[in-house]
N, C-alpha and C positions, 0 to 999 in steps of 0.2 A: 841471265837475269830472269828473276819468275815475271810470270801474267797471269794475273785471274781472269778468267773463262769466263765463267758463271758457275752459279748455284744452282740446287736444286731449283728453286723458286723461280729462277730468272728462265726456265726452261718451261714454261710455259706459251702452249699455243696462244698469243694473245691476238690471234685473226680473231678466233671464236668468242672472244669476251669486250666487253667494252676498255678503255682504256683504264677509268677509275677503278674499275671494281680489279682488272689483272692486278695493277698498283697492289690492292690491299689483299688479294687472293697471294699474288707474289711475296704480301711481307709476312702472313701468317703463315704461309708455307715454309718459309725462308726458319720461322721460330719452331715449329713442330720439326721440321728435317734440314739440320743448319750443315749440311752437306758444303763442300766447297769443294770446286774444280780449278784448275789452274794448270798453268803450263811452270814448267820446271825444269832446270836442267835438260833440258830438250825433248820433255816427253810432258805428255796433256795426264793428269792424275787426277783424281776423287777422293778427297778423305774423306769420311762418312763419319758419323757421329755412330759410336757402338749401337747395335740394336740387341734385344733383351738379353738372349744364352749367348750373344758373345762378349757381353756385359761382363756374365758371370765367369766365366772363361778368364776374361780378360782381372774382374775383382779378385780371383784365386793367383793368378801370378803376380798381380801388380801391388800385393798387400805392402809388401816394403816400404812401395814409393808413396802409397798413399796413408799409411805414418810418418812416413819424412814430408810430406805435404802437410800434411795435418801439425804438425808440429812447428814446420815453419809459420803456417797461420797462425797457431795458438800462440806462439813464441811473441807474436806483435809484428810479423814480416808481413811477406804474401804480396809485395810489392814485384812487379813485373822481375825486375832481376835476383830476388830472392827466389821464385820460381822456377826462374830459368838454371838457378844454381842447383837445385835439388834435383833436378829433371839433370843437370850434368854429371850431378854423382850415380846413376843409374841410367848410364848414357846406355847403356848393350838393352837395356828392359825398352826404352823409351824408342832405338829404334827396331826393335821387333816389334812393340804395340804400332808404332806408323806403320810396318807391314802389315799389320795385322786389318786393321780398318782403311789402310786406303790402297784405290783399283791404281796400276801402274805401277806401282812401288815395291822394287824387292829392295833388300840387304846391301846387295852390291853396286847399287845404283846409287844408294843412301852415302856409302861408302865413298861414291867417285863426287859428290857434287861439293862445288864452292863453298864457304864457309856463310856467304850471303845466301845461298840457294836453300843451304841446309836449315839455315835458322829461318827461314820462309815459308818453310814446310812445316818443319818443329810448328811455328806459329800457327799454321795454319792449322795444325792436327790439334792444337789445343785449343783454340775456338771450337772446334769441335768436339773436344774430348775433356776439355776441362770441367764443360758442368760434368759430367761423370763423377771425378774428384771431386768437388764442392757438394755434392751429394752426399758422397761417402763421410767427410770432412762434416756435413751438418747433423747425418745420423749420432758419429761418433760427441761432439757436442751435445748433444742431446743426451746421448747418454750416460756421458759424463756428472751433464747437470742433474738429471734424475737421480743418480745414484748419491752425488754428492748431497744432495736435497733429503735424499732417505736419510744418511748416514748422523746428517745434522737434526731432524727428526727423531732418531732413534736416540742420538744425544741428548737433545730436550725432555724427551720421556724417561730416560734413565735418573735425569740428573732434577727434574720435577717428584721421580719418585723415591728418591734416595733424600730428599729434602726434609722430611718429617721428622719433628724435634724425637729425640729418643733421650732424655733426660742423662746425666751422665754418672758417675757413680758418688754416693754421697759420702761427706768428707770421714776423715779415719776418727775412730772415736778414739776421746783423749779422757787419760783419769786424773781427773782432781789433784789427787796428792800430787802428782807429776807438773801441775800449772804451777809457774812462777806467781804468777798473781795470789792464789789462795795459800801459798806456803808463808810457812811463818818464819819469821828473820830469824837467821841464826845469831847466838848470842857469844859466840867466839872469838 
């Protein structure tokens, strides 16, 4: 069965600070480096929240999953077991990136633990790792919207400039003799 340890934040000397201020020093610690330790399958581990170049490391192999994240958000999902499902369709990515960001954790360890074990860690590596995604997830939003926002702009202008009366061609000219009206009746 897991046990959370502590966090980075909770690993604070608080001999040397007062009680209040460790309190608020431990929670904004806790938001800047949401690190989490726990005990696991039999072994004390650290998932770390990626830090910058292993970020990008990590945004070059993970592109997959985070269009199939991104998609299940945009789809109207993104509810805890929607997530969990896309994260299961790239189960082999998902536990090499948990080796990748947390101390203690290989492959074959990931491999031996419980089904409760394993999705405690999973969970736990996405507290950590999920704003990553939601990041990546708001960029691509954004730039959706921008683009979409041009394309209707560029529409409006086109179709503002294409507006202007151009008169059309005037009717066919008709001869006299040829009009019903001005002929004269035949007398046959």
């Amino acid at each position: 069965m897991a046990r959370k340890l502590q966090s980075a934040a909770q690993s604070i000397d608080a001999a040397t600070v007062d009680a209040p201020q460790a309190d608020e020093g431990a929670k904004d610690l806790s938001i800047l480096v949401p690190d989490i330790t726990l005990e696991i399958g039999g072994r004390t581990v650290t998932v770390r929240e990626p830090r910058f170049l292993q970020g990008l490391r990590i945004r070059a192999k993970a592109h997959a999953l985070a269009r199939d994240l991104t998609a299940s958000i945009k789809g109207g999902e993104g509810l805890t077991d929607d997530v969990l499902d896309v994260l299961a369709r790239h189960d082999a990515l998902v536990k090499e990136l948990i080796c990748d960001v947390t101390e203690g954790a290989d492959a074959e360890w990931i491999d031996g633990l419980s089904d409760i074990d394993g999705e405690t860690l999973m969970l736990a590596w996405w507290t950590c790792f999920g704003p990553f995604f939601i990041r990546q997830f708001s960029r691509r939003l954004a730039d959706e919207m921008r683009t979409e926002a041009l394309v209707a702009l560029a529409m409006a202008e086109r179709a503002s400039a294409g507006s202007t009366f151009t008169p059309g061609s005037p009717p066919p000219a008709t001869d006299a003799s040829t009009n019903s009206a001005n002929a004269t009746p035949s007398v046959n």
